[in-house]
C-alpha positions as CSV (number, residue, x, y, z in Angstrom):
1,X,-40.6,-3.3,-12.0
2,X,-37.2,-1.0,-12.2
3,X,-37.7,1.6,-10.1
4,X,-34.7,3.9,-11.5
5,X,-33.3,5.7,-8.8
6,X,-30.3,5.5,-6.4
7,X,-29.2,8.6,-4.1
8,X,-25.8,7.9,-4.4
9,X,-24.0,5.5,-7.1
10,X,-22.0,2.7,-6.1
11,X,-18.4,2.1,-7.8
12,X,-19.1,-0.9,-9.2
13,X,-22.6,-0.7,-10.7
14,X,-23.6,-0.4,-14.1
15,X,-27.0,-0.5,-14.1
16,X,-28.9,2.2,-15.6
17,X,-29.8,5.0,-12.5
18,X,-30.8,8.1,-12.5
19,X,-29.7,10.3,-8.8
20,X,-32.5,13.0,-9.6
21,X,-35.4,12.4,-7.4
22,X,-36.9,15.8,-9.2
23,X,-38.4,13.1,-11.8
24,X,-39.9,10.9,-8.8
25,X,-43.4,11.4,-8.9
26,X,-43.5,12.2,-12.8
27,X,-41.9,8.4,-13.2
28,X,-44.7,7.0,-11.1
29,X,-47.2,8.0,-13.1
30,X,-45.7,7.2,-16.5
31,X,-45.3,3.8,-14.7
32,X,-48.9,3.1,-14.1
33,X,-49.6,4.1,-17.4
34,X,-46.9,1.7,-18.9
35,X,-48.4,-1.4,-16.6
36,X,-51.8,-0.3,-18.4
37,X,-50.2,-0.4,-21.6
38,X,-49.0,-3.7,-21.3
39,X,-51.8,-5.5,-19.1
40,X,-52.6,-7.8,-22.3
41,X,-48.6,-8.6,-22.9
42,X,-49.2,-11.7,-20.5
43,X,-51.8,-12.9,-22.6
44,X,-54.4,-13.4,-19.5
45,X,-52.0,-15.9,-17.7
46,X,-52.1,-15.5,-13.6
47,X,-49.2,-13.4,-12.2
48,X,-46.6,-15.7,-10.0
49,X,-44.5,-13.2,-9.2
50,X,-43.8,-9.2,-8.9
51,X,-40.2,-8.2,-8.1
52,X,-39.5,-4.6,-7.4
53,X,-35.9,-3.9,-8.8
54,X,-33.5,-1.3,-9.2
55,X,-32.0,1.4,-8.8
56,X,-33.2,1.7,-5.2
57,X,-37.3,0.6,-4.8
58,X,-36.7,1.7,-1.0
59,X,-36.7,5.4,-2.6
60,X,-41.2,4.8,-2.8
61,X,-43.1,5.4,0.2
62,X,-45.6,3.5,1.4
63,X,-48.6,5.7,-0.2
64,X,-46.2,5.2,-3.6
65,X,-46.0,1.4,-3.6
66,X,-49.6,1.2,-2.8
67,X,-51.0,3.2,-5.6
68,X,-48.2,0.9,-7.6
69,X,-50.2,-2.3,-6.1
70,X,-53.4,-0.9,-6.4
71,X,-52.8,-0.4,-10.2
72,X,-51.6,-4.0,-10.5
73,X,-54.0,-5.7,-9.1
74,X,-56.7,-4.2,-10.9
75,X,-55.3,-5.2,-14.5
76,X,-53.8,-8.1,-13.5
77,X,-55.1,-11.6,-12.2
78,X,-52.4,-12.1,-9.3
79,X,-52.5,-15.7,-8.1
80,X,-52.9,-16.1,-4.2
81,X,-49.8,-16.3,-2.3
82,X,-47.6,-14.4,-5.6
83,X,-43.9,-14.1,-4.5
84,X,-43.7,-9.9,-4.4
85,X,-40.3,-9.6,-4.1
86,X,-38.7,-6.0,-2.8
87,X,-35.0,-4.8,-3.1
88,X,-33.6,-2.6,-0.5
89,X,-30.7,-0.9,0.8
90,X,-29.4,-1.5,4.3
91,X,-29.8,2.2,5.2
92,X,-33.4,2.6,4.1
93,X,-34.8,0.2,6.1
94,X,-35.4,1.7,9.6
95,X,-38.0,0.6,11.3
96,X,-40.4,3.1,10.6
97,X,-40.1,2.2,6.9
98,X,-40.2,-1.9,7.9
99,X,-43.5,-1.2,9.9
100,X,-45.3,1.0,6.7
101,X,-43.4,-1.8,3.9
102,X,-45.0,-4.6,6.2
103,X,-48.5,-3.3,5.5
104,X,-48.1,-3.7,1.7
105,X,-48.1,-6.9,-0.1
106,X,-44.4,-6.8,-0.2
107,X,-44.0,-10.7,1.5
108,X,-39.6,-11.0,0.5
109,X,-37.1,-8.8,0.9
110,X,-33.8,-8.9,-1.5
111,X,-31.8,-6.5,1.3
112,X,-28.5,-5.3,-0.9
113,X,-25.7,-5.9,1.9
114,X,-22.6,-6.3,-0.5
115,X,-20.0,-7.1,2.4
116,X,-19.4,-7.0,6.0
117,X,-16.0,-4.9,5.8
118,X,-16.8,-1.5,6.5
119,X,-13.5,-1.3,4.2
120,X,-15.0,-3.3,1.4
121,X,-18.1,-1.1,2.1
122,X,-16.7,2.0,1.6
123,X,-14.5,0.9,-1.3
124,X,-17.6,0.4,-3.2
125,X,-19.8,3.1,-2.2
126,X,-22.6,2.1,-0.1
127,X,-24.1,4.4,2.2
128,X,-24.6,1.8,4.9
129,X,-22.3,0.1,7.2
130,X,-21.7,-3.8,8.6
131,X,-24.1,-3.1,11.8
132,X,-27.0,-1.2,10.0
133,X,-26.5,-4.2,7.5
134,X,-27.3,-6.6,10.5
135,X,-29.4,-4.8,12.0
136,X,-31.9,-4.1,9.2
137,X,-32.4,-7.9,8.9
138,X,-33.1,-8.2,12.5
139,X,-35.5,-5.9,12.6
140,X,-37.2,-7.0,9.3
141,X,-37.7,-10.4,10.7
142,X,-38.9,-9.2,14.0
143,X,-41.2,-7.3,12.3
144,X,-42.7,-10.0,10.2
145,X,-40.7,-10.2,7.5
146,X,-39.8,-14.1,7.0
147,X,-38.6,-14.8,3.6
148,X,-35.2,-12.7,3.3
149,X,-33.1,-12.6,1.0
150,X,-29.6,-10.2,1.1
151,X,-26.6,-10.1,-1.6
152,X,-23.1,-10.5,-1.1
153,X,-20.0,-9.7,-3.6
154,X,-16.7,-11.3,-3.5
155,X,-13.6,-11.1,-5.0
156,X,-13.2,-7.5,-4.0
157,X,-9.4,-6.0,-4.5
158,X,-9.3,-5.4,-1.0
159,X,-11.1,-8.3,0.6
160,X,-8.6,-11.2,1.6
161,X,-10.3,-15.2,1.9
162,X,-10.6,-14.4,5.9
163,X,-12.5,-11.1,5.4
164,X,-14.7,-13.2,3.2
165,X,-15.4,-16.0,5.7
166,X,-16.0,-13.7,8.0
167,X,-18.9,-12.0,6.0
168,X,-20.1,-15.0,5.0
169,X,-20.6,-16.4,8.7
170,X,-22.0,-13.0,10.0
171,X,-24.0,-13.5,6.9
172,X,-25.4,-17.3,7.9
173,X,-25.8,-16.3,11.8
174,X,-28.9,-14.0,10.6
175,X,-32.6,-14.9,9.9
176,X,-32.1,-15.3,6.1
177,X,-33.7,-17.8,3.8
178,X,-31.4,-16.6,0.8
179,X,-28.2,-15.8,-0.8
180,X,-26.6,-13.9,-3.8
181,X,-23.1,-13.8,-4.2
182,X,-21.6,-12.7,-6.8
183,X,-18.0,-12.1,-7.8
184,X,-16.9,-8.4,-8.4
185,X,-17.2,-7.6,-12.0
186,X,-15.2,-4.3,-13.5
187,X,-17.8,-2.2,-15.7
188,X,-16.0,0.1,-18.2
189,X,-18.0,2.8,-17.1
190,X,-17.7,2.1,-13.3
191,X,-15.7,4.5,-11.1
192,X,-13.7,0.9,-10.3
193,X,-13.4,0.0,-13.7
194,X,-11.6,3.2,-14.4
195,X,-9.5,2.8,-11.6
196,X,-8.9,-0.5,-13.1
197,X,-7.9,0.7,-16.5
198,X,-5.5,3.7,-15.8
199,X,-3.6,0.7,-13.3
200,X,-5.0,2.2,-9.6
201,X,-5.8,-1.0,-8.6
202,X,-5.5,-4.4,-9.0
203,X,-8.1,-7.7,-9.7
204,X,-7.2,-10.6,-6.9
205,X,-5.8,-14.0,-8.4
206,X,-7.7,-16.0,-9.9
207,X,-6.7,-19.0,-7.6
208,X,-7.4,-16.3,-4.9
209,X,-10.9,-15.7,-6.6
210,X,-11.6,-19.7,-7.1
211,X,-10.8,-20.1,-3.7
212,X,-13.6,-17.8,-2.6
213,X,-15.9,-19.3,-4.5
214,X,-14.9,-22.7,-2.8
215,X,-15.4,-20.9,0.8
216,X,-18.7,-19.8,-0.4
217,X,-19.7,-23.4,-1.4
218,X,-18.8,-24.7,1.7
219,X,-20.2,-22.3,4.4
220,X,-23.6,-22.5,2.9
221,X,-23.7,-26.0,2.7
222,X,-22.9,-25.9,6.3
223,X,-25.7,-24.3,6.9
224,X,-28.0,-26.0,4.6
225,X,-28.4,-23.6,2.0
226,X,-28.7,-25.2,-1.3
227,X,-26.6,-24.3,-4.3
228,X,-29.3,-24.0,-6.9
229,X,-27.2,-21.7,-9.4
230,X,-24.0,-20.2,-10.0
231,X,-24.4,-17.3,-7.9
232,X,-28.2,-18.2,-5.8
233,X,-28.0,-20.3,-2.5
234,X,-31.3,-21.2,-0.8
235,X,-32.9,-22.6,2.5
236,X,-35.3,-26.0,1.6
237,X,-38.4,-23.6,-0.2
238,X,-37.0,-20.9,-0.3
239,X,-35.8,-20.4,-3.6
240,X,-36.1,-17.3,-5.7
241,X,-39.5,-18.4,-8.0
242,X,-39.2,-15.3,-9.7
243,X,-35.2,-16.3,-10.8
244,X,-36.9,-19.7,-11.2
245,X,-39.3,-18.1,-13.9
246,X,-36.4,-16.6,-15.9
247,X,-34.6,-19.8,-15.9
248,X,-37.4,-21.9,-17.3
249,X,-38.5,-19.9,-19.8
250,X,-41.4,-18.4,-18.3
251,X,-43.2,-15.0,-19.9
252,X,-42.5,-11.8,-18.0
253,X,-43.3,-8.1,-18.5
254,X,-40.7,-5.6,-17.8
255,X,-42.0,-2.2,-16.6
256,X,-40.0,1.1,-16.6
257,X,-36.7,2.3,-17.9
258,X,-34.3,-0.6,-19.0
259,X,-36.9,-3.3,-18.0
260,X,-36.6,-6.0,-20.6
261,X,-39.8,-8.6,-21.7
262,X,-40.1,-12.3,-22.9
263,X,-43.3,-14.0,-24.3
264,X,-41.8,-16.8,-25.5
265,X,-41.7,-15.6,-29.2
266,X,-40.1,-12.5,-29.1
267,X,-37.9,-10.2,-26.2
268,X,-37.9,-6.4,-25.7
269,X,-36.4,-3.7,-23.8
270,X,-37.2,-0.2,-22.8
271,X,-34.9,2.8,-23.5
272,X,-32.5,3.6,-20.9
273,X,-33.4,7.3,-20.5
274,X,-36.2,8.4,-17.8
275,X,-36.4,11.8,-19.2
276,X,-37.1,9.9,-22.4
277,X,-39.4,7.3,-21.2
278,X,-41.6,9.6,-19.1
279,X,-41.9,11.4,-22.5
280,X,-42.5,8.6,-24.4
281,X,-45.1,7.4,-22.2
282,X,-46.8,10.6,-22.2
283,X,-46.7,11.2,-25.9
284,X,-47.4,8.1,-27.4
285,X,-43.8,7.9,-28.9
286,X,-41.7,4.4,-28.4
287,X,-39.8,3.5,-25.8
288,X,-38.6,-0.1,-26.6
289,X,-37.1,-2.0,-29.0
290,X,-37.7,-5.8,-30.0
291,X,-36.2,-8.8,-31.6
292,X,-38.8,-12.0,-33.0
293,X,-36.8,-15.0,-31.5
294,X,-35.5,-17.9,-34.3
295,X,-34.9,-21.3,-33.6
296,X,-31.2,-20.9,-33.0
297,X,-31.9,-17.6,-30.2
298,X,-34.6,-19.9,-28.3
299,X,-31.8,-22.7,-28.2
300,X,-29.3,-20.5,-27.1
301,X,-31.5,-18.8,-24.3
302,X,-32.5,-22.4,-23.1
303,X,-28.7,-23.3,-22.9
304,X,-27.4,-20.1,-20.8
305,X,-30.6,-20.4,-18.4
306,X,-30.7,-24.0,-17.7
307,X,-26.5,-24.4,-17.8
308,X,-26.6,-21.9,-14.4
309,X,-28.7,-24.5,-12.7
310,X,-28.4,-27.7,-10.8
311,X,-31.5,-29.0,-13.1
312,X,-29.1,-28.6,-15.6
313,X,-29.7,-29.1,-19.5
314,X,-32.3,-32.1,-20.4
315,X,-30.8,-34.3,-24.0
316,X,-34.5,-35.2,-24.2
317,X,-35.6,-31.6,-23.8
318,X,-33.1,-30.5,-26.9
319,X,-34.1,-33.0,-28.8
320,X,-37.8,-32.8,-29.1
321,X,-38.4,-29.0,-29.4
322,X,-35.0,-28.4,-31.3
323,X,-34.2,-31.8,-33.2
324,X,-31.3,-33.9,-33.7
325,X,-28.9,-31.3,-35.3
326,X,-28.7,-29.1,-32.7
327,X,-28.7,-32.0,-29.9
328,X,-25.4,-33.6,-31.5
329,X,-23.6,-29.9,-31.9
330,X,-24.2,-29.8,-28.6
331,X,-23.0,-33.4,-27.3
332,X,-20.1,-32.8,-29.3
333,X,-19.4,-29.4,-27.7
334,X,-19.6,-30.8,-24.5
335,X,-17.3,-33.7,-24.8
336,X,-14.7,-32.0,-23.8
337,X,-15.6,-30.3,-20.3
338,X,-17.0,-33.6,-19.5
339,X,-13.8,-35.4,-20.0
340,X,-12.1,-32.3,-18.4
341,X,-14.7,-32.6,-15.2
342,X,-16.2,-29.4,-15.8
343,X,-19.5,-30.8,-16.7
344,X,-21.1,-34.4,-16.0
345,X,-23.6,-35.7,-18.0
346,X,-26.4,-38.0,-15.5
347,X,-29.0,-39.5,-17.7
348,X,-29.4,-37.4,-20.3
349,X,-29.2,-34.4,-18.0
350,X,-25.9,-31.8,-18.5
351,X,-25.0,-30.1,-15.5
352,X,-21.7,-28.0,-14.6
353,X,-19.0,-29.6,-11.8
354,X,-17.9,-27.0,-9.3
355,X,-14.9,-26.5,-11.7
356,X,-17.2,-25.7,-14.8
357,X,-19.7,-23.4,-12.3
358,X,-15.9,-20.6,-12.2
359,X,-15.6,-21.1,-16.2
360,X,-19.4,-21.1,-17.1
361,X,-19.1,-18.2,-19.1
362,X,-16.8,-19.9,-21.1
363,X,-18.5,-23.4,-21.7
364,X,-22.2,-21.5,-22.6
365,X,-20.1,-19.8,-25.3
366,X,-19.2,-22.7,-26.7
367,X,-22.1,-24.6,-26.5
368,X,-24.3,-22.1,-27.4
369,X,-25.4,-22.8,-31.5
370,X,-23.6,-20.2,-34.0
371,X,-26.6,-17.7,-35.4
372,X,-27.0,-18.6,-39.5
């Protein structure tokens, strides 16, 4: 579910977002009419998960999300005890707003933190600063909330290794059950990737960037986080099963501007426009596109999915729903970063060292199978 809408825009963030709130309650409707649209998409199949992404989903009220739910689970079958996964800001969540959100069945948080340097915090744009950050997670898990998740970013131009441990350990000293960090990434159309181009500022080492990485490794193993994939850490249970659908090739249905879909056979994405959507919606014109998936593109999706995680790629797996072809390309392809001790191969199963995890962009382009 993107929920389209941010009040301010962040400096790094290229996701499509739309600041006008005017087009609030005329995107909720066209939003329930899109879920009834595409209530057959699933083919039937029991919902496992609903995330709520964004944009900013802590723009709904309480009387918004519930007519959202209410809309759901009439046209969908949604198994018992479904992950319902909600992003926030920091900011948004005061605790008048935890006590309404409590009351739906929102049962995870993903709380978008970004830092712990009021520095780094301002450098990027967010509206909130290190002790609402803290204190929003508090007060979610004193108010029921027991399955929360926040994200970090790293590798910030102004962020040295120490100011990076030290978000990391305020991060582990709070009631989470999960992490995502990512490294800083400079969009083209991002006020920092402009700054960026025109020579305003300048990206950290990339020794200084490994070693961050390295520092995030090892503070969440010390506190018993598991690294399940590049960027997601996790207490015992608590990883993201909605992440965990993506990665194994589950169906999903993508509802609302830029929301993309997968059925197995073919993917598609909506237009990312909400003045054009709403109309679309309204009007009976399109709003997506979509692609039928060959051989080759379901190969190449089960390589970049299963690379990012420890389960790693199965030989067995390639083999018998791909054949022998594209299994040796892709033992051959591998060679290489296994000798190198990027990648290790442990009965039959390909999975990246902590060396290939800071290059895995790199390897899944070469290992990936060349479209005919």
């Amino acid at each position: 579910m993107h929920i389209p809408f941010c009040l301010k825009k962040c400096t790094y963030c290229d996701f499509y977002k739309s600041t006008n709130l005017d087009f609030k309650a005329r995107f909720i409707d066209s939003l329930l009419k899109e879920i009834k649209l595409g209530q057959n998409y699933l083919d039937g199949e029991k919902v496992e998960t609903i995330y709520f992404g964004g944009g900013t989903p802590s723009v709904l009220s309480r009387s918004e999300l519930e007519l959202i739910f209410e809309t759901l689970f009439q046209l969908f079958e949604v198994e018992s005890g479904a992950e319902i996964t909600f992003e926030a800001n920091p900011d948004d969540l005061t605790p008048e707003y935890l006590s309404d959100l409590i009351k739906t069945p929102v049962n995870r948080l993903s709380i978008g933190i970004q830092s712990f340097s009021d520095e780094n915090l301002q450098m990027m744009g967010r509206r909130h600063d290190k002790l609402q950050a803290a204190k929003c997670v508090e007060d979610a898990f004193n108010l029921g909330f027991e399955n929360i998740s926040i994200d970090l970013i790293y590798g910030l131009p102004s962020s040295s290794n120490k100011v990076w441990e030290i978000s990391l350990q305020q991060a582990f000293a709070l009631p989470i059950k999960h992490l995502s960090a990512y490294h800083i990434t400079y969009h083209k159309h991002t006020h920092l990737g402009g700054l960026l181009h025109k020579g305003a500022l300048k990206e950290i080492s990339e020794d200084d960037s490994f070693a961050q990485f390295g520092i995030l490794i090892e503070t969440a193993a010390q506190h018993n986080f598991e690294h399940y994939e590049i960027s997601n850490f996790a207490k015992e249970g608590k990883i993201s099963k909605h992440n965990y659908g993506y990665w194994f090739g589950q169906k999903y249905l993508g509802l609302g501007p830029s929301a993309h879909s997968y059925n197995q056979t073919s993917r598609s994405w909506n237009i990312s426009d909400l003045p054009y959507y709403i109309k679309g919606i309204n009007s009976g014109g399109k709003i997506s596109d979509s692609e039928h998936l060959s051989e080759t593109d379901k190969f190449n999706d089960y390589i970049i999915t299963r690379l990012r995680t420890k389960w790693g790629i199965s030989e067995d797996f390639v083999r018998i729903n791909f054949g022998d072809s594209y299994l040796d390309g892709l033992q051959k392809d591998a060679k290489k970063y296994i000798e190198g001790g990027s990648m290790v191969n442990n009965l039959g199963c390909l999975t990246l060292t902590r060396k290939g995890l800071f290059i895995s962009d790199k390897i899944m382009e070469e290992l990936i199978a060349p479209k005919p």
